[in-house]
C-alpha positions as CSV (number, residue, x, y, z in Angstrom):
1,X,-13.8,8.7,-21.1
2,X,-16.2,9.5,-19.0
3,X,-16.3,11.2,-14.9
4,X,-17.3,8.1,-13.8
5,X,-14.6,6.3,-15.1
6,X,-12.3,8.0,-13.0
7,X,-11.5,8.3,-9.7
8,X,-10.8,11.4,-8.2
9,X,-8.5,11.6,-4.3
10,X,-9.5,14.7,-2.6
11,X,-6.6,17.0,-1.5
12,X,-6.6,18.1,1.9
13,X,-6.5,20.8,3.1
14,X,-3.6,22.1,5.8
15,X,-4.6,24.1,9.2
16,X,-3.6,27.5,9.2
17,X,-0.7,28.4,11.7
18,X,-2.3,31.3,13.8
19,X,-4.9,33.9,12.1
20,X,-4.3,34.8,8.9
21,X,-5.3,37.7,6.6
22,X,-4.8,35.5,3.1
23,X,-7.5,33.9,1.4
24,X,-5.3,31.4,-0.2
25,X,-6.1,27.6,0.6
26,X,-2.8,25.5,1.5
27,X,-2.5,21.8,0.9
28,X,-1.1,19.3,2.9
29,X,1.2,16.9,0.6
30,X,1.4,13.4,1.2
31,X,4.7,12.4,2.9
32,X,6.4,9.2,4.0
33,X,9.4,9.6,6.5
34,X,11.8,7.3,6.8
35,X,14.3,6.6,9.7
36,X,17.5,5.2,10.5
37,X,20.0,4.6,12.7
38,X,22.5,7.6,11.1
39,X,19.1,10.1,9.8
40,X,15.1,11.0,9.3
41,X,14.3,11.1,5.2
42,X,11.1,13.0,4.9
43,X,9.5,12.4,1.1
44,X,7.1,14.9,-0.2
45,X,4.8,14.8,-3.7
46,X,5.0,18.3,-4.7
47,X,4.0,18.0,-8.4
48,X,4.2,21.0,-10.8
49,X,6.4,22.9,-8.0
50,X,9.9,24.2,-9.4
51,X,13.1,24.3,-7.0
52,X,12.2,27.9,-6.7
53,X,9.0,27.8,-5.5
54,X,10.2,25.7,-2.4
55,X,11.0,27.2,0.8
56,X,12.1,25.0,3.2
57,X,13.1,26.2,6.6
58,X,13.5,25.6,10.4
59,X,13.0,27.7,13.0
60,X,12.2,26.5,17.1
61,X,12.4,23.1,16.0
62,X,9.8,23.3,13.4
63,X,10.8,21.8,9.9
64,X,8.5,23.9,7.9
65,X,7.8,22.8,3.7
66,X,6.3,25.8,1.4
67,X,5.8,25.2,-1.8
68,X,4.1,27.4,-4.9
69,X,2.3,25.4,-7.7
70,X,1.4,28.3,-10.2
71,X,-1.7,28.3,-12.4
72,X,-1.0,25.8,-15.4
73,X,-1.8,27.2,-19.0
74,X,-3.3,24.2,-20.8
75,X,-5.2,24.0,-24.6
76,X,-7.9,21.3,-25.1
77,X,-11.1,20.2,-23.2
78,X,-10.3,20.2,-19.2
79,X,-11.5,16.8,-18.2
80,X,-9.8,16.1,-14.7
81,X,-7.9,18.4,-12.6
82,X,-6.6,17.3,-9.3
83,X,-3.3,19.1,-9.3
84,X,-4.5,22.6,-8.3
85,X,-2.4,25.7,-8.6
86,X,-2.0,27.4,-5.2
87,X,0.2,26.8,-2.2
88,X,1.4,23.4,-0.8
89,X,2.3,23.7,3.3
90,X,3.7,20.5,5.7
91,X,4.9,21.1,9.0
92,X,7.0,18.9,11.5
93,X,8.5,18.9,14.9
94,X,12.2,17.9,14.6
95,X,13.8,16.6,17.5
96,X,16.9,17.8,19.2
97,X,18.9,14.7,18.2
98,X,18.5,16.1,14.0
99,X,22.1,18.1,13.5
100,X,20.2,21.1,11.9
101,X,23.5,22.4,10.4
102,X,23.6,19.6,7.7
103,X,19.9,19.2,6.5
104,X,20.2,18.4,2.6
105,X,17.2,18.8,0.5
106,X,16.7,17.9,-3.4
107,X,13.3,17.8,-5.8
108,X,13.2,15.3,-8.7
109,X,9.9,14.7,-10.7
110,X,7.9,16.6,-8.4
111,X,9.1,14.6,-5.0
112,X,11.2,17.2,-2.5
113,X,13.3,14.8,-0.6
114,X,14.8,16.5,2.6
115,X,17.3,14.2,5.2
116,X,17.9,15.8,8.4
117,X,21.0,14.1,9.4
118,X,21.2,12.6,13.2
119,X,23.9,13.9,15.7
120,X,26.5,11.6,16.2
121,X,27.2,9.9,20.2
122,X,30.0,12.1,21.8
123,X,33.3,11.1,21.1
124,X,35.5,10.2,24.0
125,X,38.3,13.5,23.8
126,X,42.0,13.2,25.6
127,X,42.6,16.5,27.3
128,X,46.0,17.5,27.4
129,X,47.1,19.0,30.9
130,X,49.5,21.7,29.9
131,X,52.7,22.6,32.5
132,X,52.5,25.9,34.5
């Protein structure tokens, strides 16, 4: 096999947030999001990433996805790498109609699949008028 047999996608890179003092380069992973009437699905390829080296949080709104790929020990002849070790980094506006009480997140096979549930229409409520 030779490199010009294969084809090689190159990773991009995501923006810092603010200044920074690491020297660590971040990728963006690929995502596809989802919606329906009841939620958002957000799909992200994080291969080689366990459930522990995914942080997930939100904070002002901001869904933010971290994730931790460490260095892979291999034995034999490197001919193609283009799942880097280092950081993996996604962020996303969520807006106010996501209920951010029930976000659910899993990871299978290297693809983090987090579904921000929508907040339901207010119910019409009987108030009880109480005597005295």
């Amino acid at each position: 096999m030779t490199e010009q047999e294969l084809k090689i996608q190159e990773k991009k890179t995501a923006p810092p947030n603010g200044e920074t003092t690491k020297t660590e380069t971040y990728f963006a992973p690929h995502v596809d999001i989802f919606e329906t009437e009841k939620d958002v699905t957000v799909i992200a390829d994080m291969p080689g990433v366990s459930p522990e080296g995914i942080d997930l949080s939100l904070e002002d709104n901001i869904l933010t996805i971290q994730g931790h790929r460490p260095l892979q020990q291999q034995t034999g002849r490197l001919i193609l790498e283009e799942y880097e070790s280092g950081q993996y980094m996604r962020r996303f506006t969520v807006a106010e109609t996501i209920d951010q009480d029930n976000i659910e997140a899993s990871l299978a096979d290297g693809v983090l699949k987090v579904r921000l549930p929508k907040v339901g229409p207010a119910q019409p409520k009987k108030i009880e008028v109480k005597i005295g």
